[in-house]
C-alpha positions in Angstrom: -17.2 55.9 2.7 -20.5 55.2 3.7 -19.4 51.0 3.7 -17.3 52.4 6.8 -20.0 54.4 8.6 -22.1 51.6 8.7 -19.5 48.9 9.3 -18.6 51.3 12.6 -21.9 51.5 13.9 -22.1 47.5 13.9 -18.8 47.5 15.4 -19.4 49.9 18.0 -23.1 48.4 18.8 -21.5 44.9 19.0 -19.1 46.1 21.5 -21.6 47.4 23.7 -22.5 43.9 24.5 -19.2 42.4 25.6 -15.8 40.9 24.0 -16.6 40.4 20.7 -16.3 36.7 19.1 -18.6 37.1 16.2 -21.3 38.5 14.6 -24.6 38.0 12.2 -25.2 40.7 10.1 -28.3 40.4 8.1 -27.8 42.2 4.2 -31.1 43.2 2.1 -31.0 42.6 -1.3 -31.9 46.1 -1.7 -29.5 47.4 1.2 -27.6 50.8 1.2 -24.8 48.4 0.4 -23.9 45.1 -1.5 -23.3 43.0 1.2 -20.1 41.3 -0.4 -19.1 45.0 0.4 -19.8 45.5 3.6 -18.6 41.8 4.5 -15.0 43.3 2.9 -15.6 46.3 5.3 -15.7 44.7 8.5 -13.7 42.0 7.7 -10.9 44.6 7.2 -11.6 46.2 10.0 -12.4 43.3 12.8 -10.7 40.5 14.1 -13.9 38.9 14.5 -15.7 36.2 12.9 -18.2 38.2 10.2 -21.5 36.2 9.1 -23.5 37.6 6.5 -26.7 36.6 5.5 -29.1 37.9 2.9 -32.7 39.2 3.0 -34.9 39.0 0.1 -35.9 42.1 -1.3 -40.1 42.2 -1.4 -42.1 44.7 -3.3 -45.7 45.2 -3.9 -46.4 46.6 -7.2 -49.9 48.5 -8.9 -50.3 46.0 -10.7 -50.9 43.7 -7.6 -47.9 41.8 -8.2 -46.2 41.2 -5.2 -42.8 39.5 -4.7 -38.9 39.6 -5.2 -38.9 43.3 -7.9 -36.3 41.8 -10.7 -32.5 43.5 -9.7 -31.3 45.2 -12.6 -28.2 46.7 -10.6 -27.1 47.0 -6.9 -24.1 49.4 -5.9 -23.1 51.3 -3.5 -26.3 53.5 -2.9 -27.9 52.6 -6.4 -30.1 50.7 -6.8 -32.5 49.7 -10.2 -35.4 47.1 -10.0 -38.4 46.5 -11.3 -41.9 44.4 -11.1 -41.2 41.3 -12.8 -44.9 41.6 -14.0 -45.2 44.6 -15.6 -41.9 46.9 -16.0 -43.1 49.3 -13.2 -41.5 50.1 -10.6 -43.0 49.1 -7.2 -43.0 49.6 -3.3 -40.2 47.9 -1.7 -41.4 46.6 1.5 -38.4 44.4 2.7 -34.8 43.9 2.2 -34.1 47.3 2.2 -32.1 47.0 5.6 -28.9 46.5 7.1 -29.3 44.4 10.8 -27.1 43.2 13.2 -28.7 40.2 14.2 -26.4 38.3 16.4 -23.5 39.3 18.5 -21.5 36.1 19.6 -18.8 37.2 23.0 -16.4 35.0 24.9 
């Protein structure tokens, strides 16, 4: 459900900016969805052309390790990860977001 929520908000944000061609949507590793997921989503629910490209997923840990946290599993709103340092788990401070980044119209 929520893979449709956010699939209509890009939708309906893209539209605002003229007949659709194609759009960039730009997937953290660590994003409220997978983004083979969300590419399934919109690809369903488009005719347009659907990009997706991935952000890394950053994190800054206590232990002053900071980097890509090691993915143990990403689902639809779960996530697991740890510092690859030390087993803790840190601060993510990128690739948690889901951005339309380009909007391509005729």
């Amino acid at each position: 459900m929520h893979d449709t929520l956010i699939s209509r908000d890009i939708i309906e944000t893209a539209k605002k900016q003229g007949k659709v061609k194609s759009i960039t949507v730009e997937v953290g590793d660590l994003g409220h969805l997978p983004a083979e997921e969300l590419a399934e989503t919109l690809k369903r629910m488009v005719p347009w052309k659907v990009r997706i490209t991935r952000k890394k997923a950053k994190a800054k840990c206590a232990c002053g390790y900071v980097g890509e946290p090691r993915i143990e599993e990403h689902r639809h709103g779960n996530s697991v990860f740890f510092c690859p340092k030390c087993g803790m788990v840190p601060e993510i401070t990128e690739g948690m977001d889901i951005i339309l980044k380009q909007v391509e119209i005729e």
